[in-house]
N, C-alpha and C positions, 0 to 999 in steps of 0.2 A: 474158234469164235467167229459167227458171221457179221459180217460188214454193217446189219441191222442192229448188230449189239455193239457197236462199239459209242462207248460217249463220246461228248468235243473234249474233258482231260486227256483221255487216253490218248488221242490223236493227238493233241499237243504235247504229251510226255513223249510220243512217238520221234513228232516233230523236232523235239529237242533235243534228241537223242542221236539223230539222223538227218542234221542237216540237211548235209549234202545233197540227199533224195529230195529233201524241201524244196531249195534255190532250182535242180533240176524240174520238180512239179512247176513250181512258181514262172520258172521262164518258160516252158511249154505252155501253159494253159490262161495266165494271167495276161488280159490286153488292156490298152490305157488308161480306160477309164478307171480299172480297180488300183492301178498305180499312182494314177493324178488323185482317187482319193487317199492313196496311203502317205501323199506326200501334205494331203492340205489338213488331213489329220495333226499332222508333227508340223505343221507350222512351216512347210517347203514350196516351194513356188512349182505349179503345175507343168507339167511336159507340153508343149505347144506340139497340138498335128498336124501344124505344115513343115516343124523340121525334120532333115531325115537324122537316121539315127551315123554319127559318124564312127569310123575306125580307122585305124590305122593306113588301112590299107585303102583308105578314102571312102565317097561317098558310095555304097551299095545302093543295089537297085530297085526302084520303088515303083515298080508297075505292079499290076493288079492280079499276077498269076497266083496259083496256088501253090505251094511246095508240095515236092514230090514225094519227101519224107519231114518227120522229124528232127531228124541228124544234118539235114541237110545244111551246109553254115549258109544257103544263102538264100532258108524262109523266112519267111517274111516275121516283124517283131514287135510282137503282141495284135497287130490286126493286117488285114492283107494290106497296107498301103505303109508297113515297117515291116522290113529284114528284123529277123531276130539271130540272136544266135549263144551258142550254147556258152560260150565263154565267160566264165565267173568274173575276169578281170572287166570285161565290159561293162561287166554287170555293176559291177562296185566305184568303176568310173563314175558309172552316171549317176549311181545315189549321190556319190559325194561332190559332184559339180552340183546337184540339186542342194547342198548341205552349204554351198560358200554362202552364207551370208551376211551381209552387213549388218554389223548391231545395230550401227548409228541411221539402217536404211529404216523407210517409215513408209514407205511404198514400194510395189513392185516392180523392177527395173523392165523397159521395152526390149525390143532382142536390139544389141548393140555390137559393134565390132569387137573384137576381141583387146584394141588397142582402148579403146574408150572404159574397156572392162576391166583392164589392167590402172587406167589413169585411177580407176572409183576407187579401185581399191586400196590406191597409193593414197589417196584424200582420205581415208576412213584408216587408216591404218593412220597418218598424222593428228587425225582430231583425237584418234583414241589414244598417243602418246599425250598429247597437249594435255587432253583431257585425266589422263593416272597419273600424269605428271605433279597434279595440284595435291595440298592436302587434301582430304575426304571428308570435306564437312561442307554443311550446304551453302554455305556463302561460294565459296569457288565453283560449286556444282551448277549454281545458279548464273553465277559470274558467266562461265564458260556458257552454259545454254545460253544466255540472252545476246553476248557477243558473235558465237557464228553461227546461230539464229538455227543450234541440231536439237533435234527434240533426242529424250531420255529413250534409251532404248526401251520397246514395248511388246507386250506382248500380241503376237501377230494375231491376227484376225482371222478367223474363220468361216467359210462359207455358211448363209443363212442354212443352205439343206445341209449340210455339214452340222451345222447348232441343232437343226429339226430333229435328224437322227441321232446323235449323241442326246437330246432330251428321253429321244423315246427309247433307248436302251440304258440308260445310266443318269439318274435326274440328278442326283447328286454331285457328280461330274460337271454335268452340264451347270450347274449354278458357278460351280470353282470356275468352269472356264469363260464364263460371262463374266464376274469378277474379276478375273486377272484382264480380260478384254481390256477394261477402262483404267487398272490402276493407276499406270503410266503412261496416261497421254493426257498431254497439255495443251493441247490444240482445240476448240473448244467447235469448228465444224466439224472433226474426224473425230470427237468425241459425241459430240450432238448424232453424226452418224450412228458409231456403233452401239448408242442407246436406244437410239429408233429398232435399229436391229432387233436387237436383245430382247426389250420388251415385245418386241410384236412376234418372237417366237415363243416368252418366256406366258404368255396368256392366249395362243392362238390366235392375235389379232391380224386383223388382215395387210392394214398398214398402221400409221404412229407419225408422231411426230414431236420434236421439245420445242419449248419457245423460255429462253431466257432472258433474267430479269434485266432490264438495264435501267440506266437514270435511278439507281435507288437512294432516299437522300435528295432526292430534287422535289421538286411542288406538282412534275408530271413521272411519275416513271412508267415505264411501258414491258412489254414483254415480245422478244423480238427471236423468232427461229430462222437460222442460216438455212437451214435444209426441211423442209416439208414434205409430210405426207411420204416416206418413204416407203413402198410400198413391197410388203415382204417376202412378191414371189417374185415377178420378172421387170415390172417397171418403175418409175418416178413417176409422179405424179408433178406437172409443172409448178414453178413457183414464180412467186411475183417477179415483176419488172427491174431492173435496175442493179442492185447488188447482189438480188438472188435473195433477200432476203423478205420477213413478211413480220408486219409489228400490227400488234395488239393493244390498243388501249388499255391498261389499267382499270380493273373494274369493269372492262365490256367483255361481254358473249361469256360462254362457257370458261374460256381459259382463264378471262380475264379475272370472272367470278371467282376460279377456286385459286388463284394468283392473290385474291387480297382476302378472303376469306382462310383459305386455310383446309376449304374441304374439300374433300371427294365428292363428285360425280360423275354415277354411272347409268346411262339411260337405254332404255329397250328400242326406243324409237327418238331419236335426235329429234327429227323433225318435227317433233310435237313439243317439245323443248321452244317457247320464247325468245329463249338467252341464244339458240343455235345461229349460225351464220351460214347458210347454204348457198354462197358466192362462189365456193371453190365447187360445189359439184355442180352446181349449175355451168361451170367453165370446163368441166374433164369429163362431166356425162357419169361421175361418178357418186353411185347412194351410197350417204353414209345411215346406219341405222344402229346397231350398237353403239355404245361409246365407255370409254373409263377415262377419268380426266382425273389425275390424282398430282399434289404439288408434292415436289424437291425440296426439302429442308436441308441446313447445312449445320453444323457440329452449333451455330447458336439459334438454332431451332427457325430461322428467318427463311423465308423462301426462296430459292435464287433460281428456280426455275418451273415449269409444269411440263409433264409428261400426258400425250393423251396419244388411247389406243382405240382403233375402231375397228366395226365388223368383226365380232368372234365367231372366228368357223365353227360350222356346225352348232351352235346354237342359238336359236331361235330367242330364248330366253334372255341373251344378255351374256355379262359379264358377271359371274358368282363373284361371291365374297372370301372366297377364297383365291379367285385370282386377283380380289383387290388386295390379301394377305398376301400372296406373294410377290404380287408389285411390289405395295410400298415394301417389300423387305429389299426389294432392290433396289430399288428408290434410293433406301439411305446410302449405297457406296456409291450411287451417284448423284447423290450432294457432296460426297465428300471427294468426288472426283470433279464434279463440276466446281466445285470450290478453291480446289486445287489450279485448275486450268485459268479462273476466273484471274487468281494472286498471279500467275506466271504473265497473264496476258495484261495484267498490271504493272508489272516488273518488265516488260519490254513495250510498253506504252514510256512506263516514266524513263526507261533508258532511252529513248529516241528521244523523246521530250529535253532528257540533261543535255544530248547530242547536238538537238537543234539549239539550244539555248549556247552551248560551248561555239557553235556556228556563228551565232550571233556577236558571243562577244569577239569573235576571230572577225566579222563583216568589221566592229567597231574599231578593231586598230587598223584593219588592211584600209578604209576611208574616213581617214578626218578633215579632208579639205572639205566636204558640201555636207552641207544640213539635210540639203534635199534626197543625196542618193545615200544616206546612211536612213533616214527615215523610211524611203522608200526599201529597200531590203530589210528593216526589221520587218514592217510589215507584211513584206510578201512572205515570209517565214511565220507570222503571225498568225498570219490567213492559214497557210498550209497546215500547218499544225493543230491549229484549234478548228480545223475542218469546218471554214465558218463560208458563209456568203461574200461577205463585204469587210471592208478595216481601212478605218479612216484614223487620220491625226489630225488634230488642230492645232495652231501653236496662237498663242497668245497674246494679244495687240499691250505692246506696255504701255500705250497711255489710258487703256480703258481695263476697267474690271471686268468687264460683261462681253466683251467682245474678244473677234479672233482677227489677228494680221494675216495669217495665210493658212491653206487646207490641202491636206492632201488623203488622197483617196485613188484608192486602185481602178474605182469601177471607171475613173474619170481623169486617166494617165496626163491626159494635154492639158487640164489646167493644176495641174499638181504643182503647188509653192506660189502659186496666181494670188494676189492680194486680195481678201474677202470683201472689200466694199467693191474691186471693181470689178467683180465677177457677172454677169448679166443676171444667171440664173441659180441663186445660190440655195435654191431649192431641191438642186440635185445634189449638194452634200449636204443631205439630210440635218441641216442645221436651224430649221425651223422644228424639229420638236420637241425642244428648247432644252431635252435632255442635256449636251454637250456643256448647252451655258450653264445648265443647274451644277454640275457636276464641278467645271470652272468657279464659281459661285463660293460653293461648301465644301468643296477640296473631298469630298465623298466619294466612296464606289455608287455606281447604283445597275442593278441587274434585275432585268426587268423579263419575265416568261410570256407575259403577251402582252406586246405593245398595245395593240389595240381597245384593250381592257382598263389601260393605267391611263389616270386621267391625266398625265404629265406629258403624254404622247400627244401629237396631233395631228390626225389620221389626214390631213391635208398635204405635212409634210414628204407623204411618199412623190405626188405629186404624179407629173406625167412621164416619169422617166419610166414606167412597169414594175420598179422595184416592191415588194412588200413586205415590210416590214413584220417581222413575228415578234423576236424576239433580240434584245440589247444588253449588250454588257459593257459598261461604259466605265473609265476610269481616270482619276490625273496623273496628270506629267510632273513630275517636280524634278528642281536641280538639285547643286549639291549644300544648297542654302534651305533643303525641303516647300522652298517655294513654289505655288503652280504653277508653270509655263506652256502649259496647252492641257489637250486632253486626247484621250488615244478609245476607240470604240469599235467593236467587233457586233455583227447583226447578224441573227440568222444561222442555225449550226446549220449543218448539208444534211444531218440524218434528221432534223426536225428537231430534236430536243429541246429543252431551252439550256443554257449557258449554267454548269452548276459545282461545287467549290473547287473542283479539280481544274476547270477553266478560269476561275478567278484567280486562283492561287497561277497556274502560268501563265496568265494576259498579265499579273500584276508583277512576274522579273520581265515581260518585255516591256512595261512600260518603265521599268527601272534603267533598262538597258536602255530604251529609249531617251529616256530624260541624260543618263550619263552619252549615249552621244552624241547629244543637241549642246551638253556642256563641253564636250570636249570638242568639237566642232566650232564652236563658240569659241573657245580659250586658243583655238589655232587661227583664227582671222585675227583676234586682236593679240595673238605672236607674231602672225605675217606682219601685221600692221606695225606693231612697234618694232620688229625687225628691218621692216623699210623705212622707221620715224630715222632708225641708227643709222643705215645704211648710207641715209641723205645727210641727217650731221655728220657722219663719218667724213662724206664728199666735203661737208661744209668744211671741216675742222682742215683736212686738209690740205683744202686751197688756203686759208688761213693762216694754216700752223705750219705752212710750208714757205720757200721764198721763191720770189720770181729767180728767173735765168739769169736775167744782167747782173742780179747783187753778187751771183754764184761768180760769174764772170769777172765784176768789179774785185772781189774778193782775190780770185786767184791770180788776177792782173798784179797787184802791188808786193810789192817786195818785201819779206819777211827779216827782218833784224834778227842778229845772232842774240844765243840768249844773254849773252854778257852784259850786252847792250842794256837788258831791261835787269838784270842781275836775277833771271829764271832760277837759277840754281842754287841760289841763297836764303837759307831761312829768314833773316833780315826782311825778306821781298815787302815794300811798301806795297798793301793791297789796295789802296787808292791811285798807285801811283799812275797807271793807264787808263784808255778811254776806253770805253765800250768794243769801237773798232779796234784798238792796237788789244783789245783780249781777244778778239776772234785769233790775229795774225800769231801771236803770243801760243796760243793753242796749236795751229800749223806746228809751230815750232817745236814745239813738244812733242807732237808726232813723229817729226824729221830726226832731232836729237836723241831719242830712244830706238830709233831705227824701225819705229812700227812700218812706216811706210815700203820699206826695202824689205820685210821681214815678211810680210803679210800681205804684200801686193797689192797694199792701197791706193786706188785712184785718186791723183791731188784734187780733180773737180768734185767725184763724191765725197771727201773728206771736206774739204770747204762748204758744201751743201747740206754737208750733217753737222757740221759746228754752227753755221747759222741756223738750221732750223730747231737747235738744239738752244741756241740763246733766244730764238721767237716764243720760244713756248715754256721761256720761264716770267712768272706775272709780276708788276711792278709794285713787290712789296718791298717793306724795310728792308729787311736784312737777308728771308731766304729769296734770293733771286742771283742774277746770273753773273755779278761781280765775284756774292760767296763762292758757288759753281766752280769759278774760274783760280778763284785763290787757295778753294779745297784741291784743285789738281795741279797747280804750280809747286804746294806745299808737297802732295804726291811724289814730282817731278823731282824738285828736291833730293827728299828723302832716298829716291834709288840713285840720283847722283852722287850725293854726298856720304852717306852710310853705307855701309858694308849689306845689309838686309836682301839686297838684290841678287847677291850669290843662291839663297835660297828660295829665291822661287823664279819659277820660267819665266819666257817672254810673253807667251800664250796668259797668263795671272798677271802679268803687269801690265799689259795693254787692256783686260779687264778692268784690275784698278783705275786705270789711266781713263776710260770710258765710265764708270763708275760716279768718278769723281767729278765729273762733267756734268753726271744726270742725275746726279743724287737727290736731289730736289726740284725735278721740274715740274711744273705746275703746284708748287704751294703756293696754297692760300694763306698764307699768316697766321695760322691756327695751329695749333699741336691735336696728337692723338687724341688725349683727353676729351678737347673738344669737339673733334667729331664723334664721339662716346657720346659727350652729354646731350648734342644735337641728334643724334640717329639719322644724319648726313648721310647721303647717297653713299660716300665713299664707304661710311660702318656697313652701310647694310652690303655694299658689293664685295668688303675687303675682311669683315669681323671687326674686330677690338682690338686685336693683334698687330702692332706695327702695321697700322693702317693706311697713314700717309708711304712709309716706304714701299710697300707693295704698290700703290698708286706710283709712285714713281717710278717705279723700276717695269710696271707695262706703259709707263706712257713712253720707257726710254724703249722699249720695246716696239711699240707704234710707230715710233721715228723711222728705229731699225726697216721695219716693213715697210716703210714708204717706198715709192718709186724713188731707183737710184740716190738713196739712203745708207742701203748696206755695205757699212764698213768693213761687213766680217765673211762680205760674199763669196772671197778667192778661200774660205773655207771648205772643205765636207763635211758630210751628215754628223757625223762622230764629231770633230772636230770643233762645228758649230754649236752641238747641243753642249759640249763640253763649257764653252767661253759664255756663251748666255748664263748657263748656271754658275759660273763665277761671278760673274754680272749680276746676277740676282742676288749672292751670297753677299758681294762688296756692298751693296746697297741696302740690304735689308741688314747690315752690321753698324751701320749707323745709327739706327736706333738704340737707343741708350741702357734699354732696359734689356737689350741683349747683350749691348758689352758689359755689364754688370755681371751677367749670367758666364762671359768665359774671360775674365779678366781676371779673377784669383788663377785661375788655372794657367795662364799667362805668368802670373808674379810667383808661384812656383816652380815655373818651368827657368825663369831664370834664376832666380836666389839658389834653385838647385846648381847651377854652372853648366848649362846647357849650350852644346854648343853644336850639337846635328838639326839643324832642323829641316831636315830631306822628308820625315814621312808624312803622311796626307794629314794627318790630326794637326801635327804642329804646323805644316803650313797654313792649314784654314784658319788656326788661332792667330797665327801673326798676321794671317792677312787682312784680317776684322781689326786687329788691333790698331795696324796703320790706316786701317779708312775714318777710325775716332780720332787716330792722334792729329791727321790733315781736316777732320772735321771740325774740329774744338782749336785749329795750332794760333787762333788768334790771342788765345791766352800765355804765347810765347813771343809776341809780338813786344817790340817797344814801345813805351806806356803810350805814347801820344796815339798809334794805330789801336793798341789793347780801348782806349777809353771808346775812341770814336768807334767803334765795333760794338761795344757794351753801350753803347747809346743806341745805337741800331737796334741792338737785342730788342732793349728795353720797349722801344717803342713801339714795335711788334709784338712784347708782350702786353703793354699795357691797352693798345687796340684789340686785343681778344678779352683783356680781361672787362674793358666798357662795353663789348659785347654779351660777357654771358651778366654783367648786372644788369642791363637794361631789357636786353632780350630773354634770355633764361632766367630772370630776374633771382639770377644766386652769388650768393660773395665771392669773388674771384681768390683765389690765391694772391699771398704775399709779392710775388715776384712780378705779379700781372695785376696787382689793385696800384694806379694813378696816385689813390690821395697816399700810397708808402712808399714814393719814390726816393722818399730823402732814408729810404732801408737800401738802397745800392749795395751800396759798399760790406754793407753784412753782410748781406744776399752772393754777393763774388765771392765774398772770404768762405761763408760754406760752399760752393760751387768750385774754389779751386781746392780747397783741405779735401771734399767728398770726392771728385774726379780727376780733376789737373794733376794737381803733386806726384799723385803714387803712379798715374801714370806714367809721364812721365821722368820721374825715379825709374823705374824699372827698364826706361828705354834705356839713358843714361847707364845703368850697370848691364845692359845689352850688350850696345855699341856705344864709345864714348863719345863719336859723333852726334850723339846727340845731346850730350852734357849741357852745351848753350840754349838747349831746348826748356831745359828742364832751369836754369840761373835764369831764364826770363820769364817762366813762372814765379818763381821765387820774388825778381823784382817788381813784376807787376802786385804779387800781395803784398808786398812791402810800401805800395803809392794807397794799394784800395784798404790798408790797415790803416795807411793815416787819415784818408777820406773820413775812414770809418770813427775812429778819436775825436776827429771835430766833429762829427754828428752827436757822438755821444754828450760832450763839451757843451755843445749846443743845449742838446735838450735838458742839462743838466742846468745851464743857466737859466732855460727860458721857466723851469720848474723851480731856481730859487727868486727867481722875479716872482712869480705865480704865491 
């Protein structure tokens, strides 16, 4: 068979049959150009002709001779300025270094070092784990693109003469491969690009260009191409100034035409065209005279873009109707690829948007001291974001409705926060065009597309500063009372549009943000402010509630009496029988006689300084004041004398007690819990409902503690310390009543059962409450003459709270606290010792019999208030049979 009869099968069943002779043809005869197209065919990045070809054996040599044979390993490869050489292995090197490529890459990489080649690859090999890592559903897919900002892998692009030739041997090919061109890009220039492409090979035009929709949904929208006039053989055709970008009116020229219409046009001669705009060829020297100008629809049939192609080669006539048929057929997969890109480039606007917004609220807590520099950074973030000219605040005059106390505005850094009456020229923050006050006014948005046209503007207001005014988006400030306290206003986008929902909706969380950190910047001056009102009563209370040095001196000077003397150690103890001064010296001694001082390494000057500052700052009511104080811790003192009870528990809980019983009441007012309940008194709202007055006492005994050279408990440690405090808190807060109620059956069981360890923590905490009620209430063991005058005290303590809540809370007081039922005493004790006295003390009494005579002088004293009680009765019986 001659070489004239063979077909291209044959030769190809040849070829496949017989490699080897293949690859051996192929490297002989084949030079770059037919290899750089084999590679941009399959989507490979081209062989650059200034590198040489490398081996092993390094770089061979690249001068301009000819080889002396075929065989030769060192002619040149594929044209004389490359060594070639017969080696299969080299040969399959370099396809497959042509083959590494990056999925995630979206352009062709520059020649880079080898180490920068290795880094890319370690970066794409990570996004693409991060990235299989997620489930496979388009939220993460989307997740992942919009946060490390990698487009979806795509398919590669192909040279325009590369499209021209695959058109003209295989059309149908050629479509699938334009298709797949756009499916997967989101990028909406590199997609604008490869549609210009496309069409201007897919109709023979000469160049092309898109222009998409933007502002659609606003009162202007416009139609704006990143990339023009691409031109489909060797060059661009320049484009506008600035972004590179070039916009269209709505409704004007040709584009604009079929942009709101909806139709095709295609004309023989543009320039007889009205609607044509011949700016751009008057600028490039370039005629346009065909044209096909056909609009993008998207899956809801709306336009979101137009395509136009110009100049069809080789005919004179124009663009056929058949190339406008096979336009719009491509047309549609790019609306629905432009559609595509449009949502992604939505999706990483609003992700930047939430970003700067999460910015904002992170500006809001890093600055709450100044008004001015939390205002100032929202704004600047304001500005940047909504891509605007100008952003000003006003805040709000509170004596006036209609006016502003201060302004601030970026364009006008130096008087930012400057009072608006004393501004010279307050025409430069645009507050004459009365917009701001209307908006102040009606608490309204108002967004306005040209100031100039709206009769609420006043074209005066721009004034001399150069500024011009297009367009306002103006809004209120409110607090967290929704009140308005200024107004906050953006002018002017940068790409010209006017301001439209997607601007309103994020001007209107900054001006949220804004309002929340004008309140919280507010709400921290007047914390500084009352934290310095305390700081200075603090100093006040202090010097006050403190005593001078000579009393400390005078105190420690005098000589302290054994307790015998005053019979300290005796439940008998007359609590009248000392003066104010001999209970200071009285208390010394209690310190000394328990051994706190030797045990604890108490200083006798600060112990004398914390006993008097301890009785200054009890107030001179009836009965809680610093006699009680002082007869609740003698009773105390007592008790671990005389009873056995002090075996169980440390000395560390008895010098609590012992401090305890001192501060148990300091600063009352006369009043019980109840009443500061009924009043909603400073102390309810700082303390609760809860044992309200005791917690008040036990941080005031606390405050003492902290004073300078106060600390009794300072030759403590950390542990040590927090230990003894919290006993302290425990002994004090057990005198309230309505918690020995709460562990007092569990008390009376613990003895009735015959208890006689009380080593573990439960049972110490209960006995040690116990004994802070029994020293609290031990005047109802007293003999009658101290029991009565004690219960007069009470009384008159109660009955001053109870003429307080009739006259002031104008409500009936309780039985025990209502004046005109004083002549009910004696009932009033009789239930007060049967419901607390008695069983208390009973169960001390079967405790320790040391306290037996505890419990016969409850007994006696109801035995004196039963008969009070008989003659009340007697009384009221005769005065009822006089009656």
């Amino acid at each position: 068979m001659s070489m004239t009869q063979l077909s291209q099968p044959v030769v190809e069943d040849w070829f496949e049959s017989n490699k080897d002779a293949f690859i051996d043809i192929f490297l002989k005869k084949a030079d770059l150009s037919i290899v750089n197209k084999w590679l941009l065919i399959h989507g490979y990045s081209p062989v650059s002709e200034q590198t040489p070809y490398q081996t092993k054996r390094g770089s061979l040599s690249t001068d301009n001779s000819t080889p002396s044979s075929p065989n030769d390993k060192n002619d040149v490869f594929f044209d004389s300025r490359h060594h070639r050489t017969n080696s299969k292995k080299y040969l399959r090197q370099d396809f497959a270094k042509s083959k590494r490529k990056n999925i995630f890459r979206t352009c062709e990489p520059t020649m880079c070092s080898a180490e920068a080649t290795t880094e890319s690859r370690r970066n794409s090999l990570k996004e693409m784990r991060m990235f299989r890592s997620l489930p496979p559903n388009s939220v993460n897919m989307l997740s992942i693109l919009i946060q490390s900002r990698v487009r979806l892998p795509r398919y590669p692009s192909k040279d325009i003469d590369i499209k021209k030739d695959l058109r003209m041997n295989n059309e149908r090919e050629f479509f699938q491969e334009i298709v797949k061109d756009i499916s997967n890009d989101l990028d909406l220039r590199s997609l604008s690009q490869k549609i210009v492409a496309n069409i201007s090979v897919l109709v023979d035009g000469d160049a092309g260009s898109v222009f998409v929709v933007e502002g659609r949904g606003t009162a202007k929208p416009s139609l704006v191409s990143k990339l023009f006039d691409v031109h489909s053989g060797t060059h661009i055709l320049p484009t506008s100034v600035g972004d590179g970008s070039i916009t269209v009116p709505w409704g004007k020229g040709i584009i604009g035409h079929v942009a709101e219409t909806g139709d095709t046009v295609s004309l023989t001669d543009a320039s007889l065209d009205p609607r044509y705009n011949d700016d751009v060829d008057k600028i490039t020297g370039y005629r346009t005279d065909t044209l096909l100008c056909m609009p993008i629809h998207n899956a809801d049939d709306e336009v979101v873009a137009v395509a136009q192609v110009i100049n069809k080669a080789g005919a004179q006539e124009g663009f056929s109707k058949e190339d406008e048929k096979l336009l719009g057929t491509y047309l549609t997969f790019c609306g629905i690829a432009i559609h595509n890109a449009q949502i992604f480039e939505a999706y990483s606007k609003e992700y930047e948007r939430n970003k700067a917004l999460l910015e904002v609220v992170h500006d809001l807590f890093e600055e709450q001291t100044s008004v001015e520099n939390v205002i100032l950074k929202i704004m600047q973030r304001a500005q940047s974001l909504l891509k605007c000219e100008r952003c000003s605040v006003l805040l709000r005059d509170g004596s006036s409705e209609t006016s502003f106390k201060k302004v601030f505005d970026l364009a006008y850094p130096l008087r930012n926060g400057q009072n608006c009456q004393s501004s010279d020229n307050m025409s430069n923050y645009q507050l004459g065009n009365k917009i701001a006050e209307l908006v102040l006014v009606t608490g309204e948005t108002i967004n306005i597309a040209d100031a100039h046209q709206d009769s609420r503007f006043d074209p005066n207001s721009d004034g001399e500063s150069g500024f011009h005014t297009r367009s306002i988006l103006c809004k209120p400030i409110r607090n967290r009372d929704n009140q308005t306290i200024g107004v906050a206003q953006v002018m002017n986008r940068i790409d010209g549009h006017s301001f439209d929902d997607h601007d309103d909706q994020l001007f209107e969380a900054f001006t949220i943000f804004c309002g929340l950190g004008i309140n919280n910047c507010l709400l921290y001056e007047e914390i500084a402010v009352a934290s310095a009102k305390q700081m200075v009563a603090l100093e006040v209370l202090s010097y006050h509630g403190t005593v001078t040095a000579e009393d400390v001196v005078k105190l420690k000077s005098r000589k302290v009496a054994d307790a015998d003397d005053w019979k300290l150690d005796s439940f008998n103890f007359n609590d009248f029988s000392l003066t104010s001064d001999d209970m200071l010296l009285a208390a010394v001694r209690i310190f000394k006689d328990l051994g706190f001082k030797r045990t604890f390494r108490i200083d006798t000057e600060m112990l004398c300084r914390w006993i008097l500052t301890v009785r200054k700052n009890y107030r001179n009511v009836a009965y809680h004041n610093w006699r009680h104080a002082f007869n609740v811790c003698q009773f105390m003192f007592a008790t671990l004398k005389m009873s056995g009870v002090r075996r169980h528990i440390s000395d560390k809980e008895s010098l609590a007690l012992v401090v305890a019983c001192l501060c148990h009441d300091l600063d009352h007012r006369g009043t019980n819990n109840a009443f500061q309940q009924k009043t909603s008194s400073a102390l309810a709202q700082l303390y609760g409902t809860k044992a309200t007055l005791e917690h008040h006492h036990f941080n005031h005994a606390v405050m003492i503690l902290n004073s300078e050279s106060h600390n009794i408990f300072g030759n403590f440690n950390s542990e040590e310390y927090s230990e003894v405090i919290n006993l302290l808190k425990d002994a004090i807060l057990a005198t309230d009543l309505s918690r020995h109620i709460q562990v007092r059956d569990k008390f009376f069981a613990m003895v009735d059962s015959g208890m006689k360890n009380w080593d573990d923590r439960e049972s110490r905490d209960i006995l040690r409450s116990i004994l802070m009620t029994t020293c609290d209430v031990a005047a109802i063991t007293k003999p009658w003459e101290i029991q009565r005058k004690v219960a007069d005290l009470v009384m008159t303590e109660f009955f001053d709270q109870g003429d307080k809540e009739r006259n002031e809370l104008k409500i009936q007081p309780q039985a025990c606290m209502d004046r005109e039922k004083q002549d009910e005493l004696p009932k009033l004790q009789l239930g007060w010792i049967d419901g607390i006295c008695l069983p208390l003390y009973k169960a001390l009494s079967n405790l320790d019999a040391s306290f037996k005579p505890l419990f016969d002088g409850v007994l006696k004293n109801r035995s004196c208030w039963e008969v009070l009680d008989a003659e009340r009765l007697a009384k009221d019986a005769a005065m009822h049979t006089e009656v």
